[in-house]
ZAMARGU-4260 file (C-alpha; in steps of 0.2 Angstrom, whole numbers, plus 5000, padded with zeros to 4 digits):
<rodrens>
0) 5257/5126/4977 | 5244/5122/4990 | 5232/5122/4975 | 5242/5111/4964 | 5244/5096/4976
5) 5223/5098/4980 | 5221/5094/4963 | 5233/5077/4962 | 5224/5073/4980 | 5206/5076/4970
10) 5212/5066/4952 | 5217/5051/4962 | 5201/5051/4974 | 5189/5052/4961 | 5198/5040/4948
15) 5194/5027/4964 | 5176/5036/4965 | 5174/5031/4945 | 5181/5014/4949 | 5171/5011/4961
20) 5153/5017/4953 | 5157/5006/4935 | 5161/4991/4946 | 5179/4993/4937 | 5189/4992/4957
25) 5196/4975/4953 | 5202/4977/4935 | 5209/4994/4939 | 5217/4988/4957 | 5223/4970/4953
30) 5236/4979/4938 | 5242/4989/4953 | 5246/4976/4966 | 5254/4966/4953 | 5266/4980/4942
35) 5282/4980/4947 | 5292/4997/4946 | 5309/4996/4938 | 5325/4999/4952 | 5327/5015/4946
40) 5308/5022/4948 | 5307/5010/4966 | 5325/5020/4971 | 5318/5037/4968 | 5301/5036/4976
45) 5310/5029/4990 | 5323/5042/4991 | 5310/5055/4990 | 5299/5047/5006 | 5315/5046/5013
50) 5317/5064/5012 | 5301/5071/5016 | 5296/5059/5030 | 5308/5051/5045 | 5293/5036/5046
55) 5304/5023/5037 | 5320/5030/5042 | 5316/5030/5062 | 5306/5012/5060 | 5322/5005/5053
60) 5334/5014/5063 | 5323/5007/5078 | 5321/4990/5073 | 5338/4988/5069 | 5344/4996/5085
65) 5334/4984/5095 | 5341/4970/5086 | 5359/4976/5088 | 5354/4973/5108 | 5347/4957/5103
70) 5362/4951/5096 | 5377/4959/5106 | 5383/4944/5110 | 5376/4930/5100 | 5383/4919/5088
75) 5370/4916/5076 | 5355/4927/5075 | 5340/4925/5061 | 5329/4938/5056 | 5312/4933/5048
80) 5306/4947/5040 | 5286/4951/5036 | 5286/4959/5020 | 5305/4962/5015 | 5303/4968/4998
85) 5319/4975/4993 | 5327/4974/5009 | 5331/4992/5012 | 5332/4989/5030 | 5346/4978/5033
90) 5361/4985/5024 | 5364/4995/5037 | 5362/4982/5052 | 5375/4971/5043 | 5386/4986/5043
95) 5385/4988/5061 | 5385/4970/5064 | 5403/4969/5052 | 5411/4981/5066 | 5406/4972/5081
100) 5419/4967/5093 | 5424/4949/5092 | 5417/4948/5075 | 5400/4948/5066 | 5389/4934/5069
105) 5382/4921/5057 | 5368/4930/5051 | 5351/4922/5044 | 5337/4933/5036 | 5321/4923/5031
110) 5313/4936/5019 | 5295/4932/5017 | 5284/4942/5002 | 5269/4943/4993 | 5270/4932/4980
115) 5274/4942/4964 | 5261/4939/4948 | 5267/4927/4933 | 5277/4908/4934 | 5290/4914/4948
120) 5280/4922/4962 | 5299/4922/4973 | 5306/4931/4960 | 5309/4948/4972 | 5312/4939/4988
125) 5324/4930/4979 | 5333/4945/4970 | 5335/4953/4987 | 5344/4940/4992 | 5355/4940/4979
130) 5357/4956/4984 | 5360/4954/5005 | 5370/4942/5000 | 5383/4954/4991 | 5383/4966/5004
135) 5387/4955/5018 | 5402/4949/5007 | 5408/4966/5006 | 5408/4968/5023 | 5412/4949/5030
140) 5398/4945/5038 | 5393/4925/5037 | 5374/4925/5027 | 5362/4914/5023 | 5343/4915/5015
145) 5329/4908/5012 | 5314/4916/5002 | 5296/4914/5005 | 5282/4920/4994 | 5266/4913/4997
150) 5251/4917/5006 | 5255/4921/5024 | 5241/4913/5033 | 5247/4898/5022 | 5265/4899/5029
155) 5268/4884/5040 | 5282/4886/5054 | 5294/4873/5046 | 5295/4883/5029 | 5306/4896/5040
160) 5320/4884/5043 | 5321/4889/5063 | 5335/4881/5073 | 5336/4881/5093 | 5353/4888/5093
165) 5350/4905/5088 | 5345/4922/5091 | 5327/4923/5083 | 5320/4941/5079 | 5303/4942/5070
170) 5301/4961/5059 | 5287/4967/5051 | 5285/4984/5046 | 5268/4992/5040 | 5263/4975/5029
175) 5250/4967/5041 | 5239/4979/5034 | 5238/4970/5016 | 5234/4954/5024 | 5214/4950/5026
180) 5205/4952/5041 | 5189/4942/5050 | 5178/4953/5040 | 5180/4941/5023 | 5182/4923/5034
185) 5190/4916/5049 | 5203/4929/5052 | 5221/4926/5040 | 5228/4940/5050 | 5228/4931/5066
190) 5234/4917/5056 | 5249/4922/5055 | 5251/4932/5072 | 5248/4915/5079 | 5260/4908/5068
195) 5273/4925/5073 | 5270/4917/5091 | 5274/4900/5087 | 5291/4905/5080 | 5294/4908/5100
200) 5305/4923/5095 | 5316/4933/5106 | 5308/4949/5099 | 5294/4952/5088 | 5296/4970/5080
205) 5277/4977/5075 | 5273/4991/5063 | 5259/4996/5058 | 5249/5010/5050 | 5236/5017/5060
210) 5219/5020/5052 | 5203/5015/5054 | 5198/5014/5035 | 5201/4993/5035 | 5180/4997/5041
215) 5165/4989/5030 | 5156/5002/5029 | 5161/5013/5015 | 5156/5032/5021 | 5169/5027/5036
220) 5181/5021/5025 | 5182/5035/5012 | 5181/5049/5026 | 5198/5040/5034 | 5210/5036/5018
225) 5204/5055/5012 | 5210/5062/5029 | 5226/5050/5028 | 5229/5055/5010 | 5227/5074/5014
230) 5242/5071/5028 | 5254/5064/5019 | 5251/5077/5003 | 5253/5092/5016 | 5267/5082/5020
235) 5276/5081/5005 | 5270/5100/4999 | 5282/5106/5014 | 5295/5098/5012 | 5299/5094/4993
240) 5296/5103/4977 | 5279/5098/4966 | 5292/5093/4950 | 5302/5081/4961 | 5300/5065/4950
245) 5302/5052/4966 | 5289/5063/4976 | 5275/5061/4960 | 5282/5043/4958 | 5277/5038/4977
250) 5261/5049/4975 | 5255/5040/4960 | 5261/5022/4964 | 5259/5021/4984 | 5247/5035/4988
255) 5236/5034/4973 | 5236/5012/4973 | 5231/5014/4991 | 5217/5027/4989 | 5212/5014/4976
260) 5211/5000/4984 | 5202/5005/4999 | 5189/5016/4988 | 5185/5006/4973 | 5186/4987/4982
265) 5176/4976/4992 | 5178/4959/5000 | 5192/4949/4992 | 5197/4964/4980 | 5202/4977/4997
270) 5218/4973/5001 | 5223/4989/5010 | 5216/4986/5028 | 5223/4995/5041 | 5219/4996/5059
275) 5224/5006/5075 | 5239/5004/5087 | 5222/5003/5100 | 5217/4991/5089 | 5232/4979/5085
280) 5234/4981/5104 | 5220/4969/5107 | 5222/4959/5092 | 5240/4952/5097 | 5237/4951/5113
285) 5222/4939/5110 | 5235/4931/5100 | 5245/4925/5115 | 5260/4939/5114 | 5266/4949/5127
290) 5270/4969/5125 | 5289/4976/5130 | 5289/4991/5135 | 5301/5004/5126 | 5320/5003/5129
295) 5321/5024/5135 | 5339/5026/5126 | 5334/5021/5110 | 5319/5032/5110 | 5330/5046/5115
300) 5341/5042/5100 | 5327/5042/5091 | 5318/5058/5095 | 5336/5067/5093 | 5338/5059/5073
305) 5321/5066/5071 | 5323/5085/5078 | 5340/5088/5068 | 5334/5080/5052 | 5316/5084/5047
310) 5302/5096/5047 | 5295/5106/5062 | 5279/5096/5060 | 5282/5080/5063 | 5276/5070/5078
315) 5286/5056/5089 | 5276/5053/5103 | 5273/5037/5114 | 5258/5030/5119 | 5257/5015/5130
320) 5273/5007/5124 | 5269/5010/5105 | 5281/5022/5098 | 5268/5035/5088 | 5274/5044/5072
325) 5263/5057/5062 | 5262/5072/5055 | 5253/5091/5060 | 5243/5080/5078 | 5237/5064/5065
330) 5246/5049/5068 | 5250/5041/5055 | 5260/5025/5060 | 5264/5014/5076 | 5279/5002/5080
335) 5282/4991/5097 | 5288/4974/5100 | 5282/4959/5108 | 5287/4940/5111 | 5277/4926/5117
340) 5265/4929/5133 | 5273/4911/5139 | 5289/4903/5132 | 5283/4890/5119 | 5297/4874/5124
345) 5302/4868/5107
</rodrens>
């Protein structure tokens, strides 16, 4: 088996090697960034990162038990999401929210998104939507939502539609990394960190995924995303079978696309950038917010989800108030939150 997922690893790494040598990266990673699965093919290689990995399920379940704190006792509370895609994360917290004493509150979620290729670049924030909307009918919960999909440096503080009298929590989970950095000109991922900051948000929810292969220089580069890569292919080789057809999906289309864009691209064209918790550290701090530290009984909660339901293997580990994740000793991802060094007065 060991021998069969060396040779997936190896295919993907030097179809970016060939892309990169025939000056092909862009005409091979744009069609990549831009394809949209079906909901079937999205559903099964989620289900089966679901199953191998707790990443997503503990950042979800982490985020959303913060925000349940957040809003025990508001009335109205408004999420702005950084990346909400298909809005797997909230289902769940509107759940909760349905079985709150005294009743749910009026919930608003600004879902903001890349904007998808064609003549309606909204047209998944918008769908998801549709869809949260649905759910929190079933379950009674008052909804509303607004869709962005533009640019997020371009993102000004009166598209998200905030109002004074609400609860305000900001989420992104693991998308910061597809936003540019200083390296191509002025910095569009401060941008928008200055922009999370102006939203003056009661909590401000941070994933990211830690590696150090958003470098220039390419030898660094390759070495880190073919470490990375090997990690989350062990990963996968432990846990589920090599014919699972979500587990090959999520190889080809998340693991493979990545590998792509971090091998084959330069400038512009790289969209996969990521950076250290160390890192990010510096970088929000500079950006006028403030670190929390880690509320100790959800991090309890967390680590006992993570010892009854996955491998062995995995790590949880904590690290100057950033909740650390990863697999065999590498870490892999980070999550904290923040708010606002000094209360911005509206």
């Amino acid at each position: 088996m060991g021998d069969w997922w060396w040779e997936r690893l190896a295919h993907y790494i030097a179809n970016a090697l060939e892309a990169r040598l025939a000056g092909t990266g862009r005409a091979v990673n744009a069609p990549h960034l831009i394809k949209r699965l079906s909901a079937a093919d999205t559903l099964k290689a989620y289900e089966a990162f679901l199953t191998a990995s707790p990443f997503q399920k503990v950042s979800f379940f982490f985020g959303n038990k913060l925000i349940l704190k957040l809003a025990e006792k508001a009335t109205q509370i408004h999420i702005i999401d950084f990346g909400i895609t298909h809005g797997f994360q909230w289902p769940n917290l509107i759940q909760h929210l349905s079985r709150r004493p005294g009743g749910p509150p009026r919930v608003r979620i600004t879902g903001i998104d890349f904007p998808q290729a064609g003549f309606r670049p909204e047209e998944r924030a918008e769908e998801t939507g549709r869809l949260l909307a649905y759910y929190c009918e079933k379950f009674n919960v008052p909804f509303e939502y607004n869709s962005v999909a533009k640019k997020w440096d371009t993102i000004r503080v009166e598209d998200l539609k905030i109002k004074r009298d609400e609860v305000l929590a900001v989420n992104c989970l693991y998308w910061l990394r597809c936003v540019l950095d200083e390296t191509i000109e002025g910095s569009p991922r401060d941008a928008v960190l200055n922009l999370i900051k102006r939203t003056n948000p009661d909590l401000f929810i941070h994933g990211i995924v830690n590696g150090t292969y958003s470098a220039p220089f390419f030898v660094t580069r390759f070495r880190e995303v073919l470490f990375q890569a090997y990690s989350m292919f062990d990963m996968f080789d432990a846990v589920l079978p090599r014919d699972n057809q979500g587990r090959m999906l999520y190889e080809r289309e998340v693991l493979g696309g990545g590998t792509m864009s971090v091998i084959a691209c330069e400038g512009t064209e790289r969209v996969v950038r990521p950076e250290t918790y160390k890192q990010w550290q510096i970088r929000n701090t500079k950006a006028g917010l403030r670190q929390l530290p880690l509320d100790p009984e959800i991090m309890e909660d967390v680590r006992a989800k993570v010892r009854l339901g996955y491998h062995k293997d995995f790590v949880l580990d904590v690290d100057g108030n950033w909740m650390l994740q990863g697999w065999k000793g590498r870490i892999s991802s980070a999550i904290s939150c923040w708010k606002p060094a000094q209360e911005i007065k509206n």
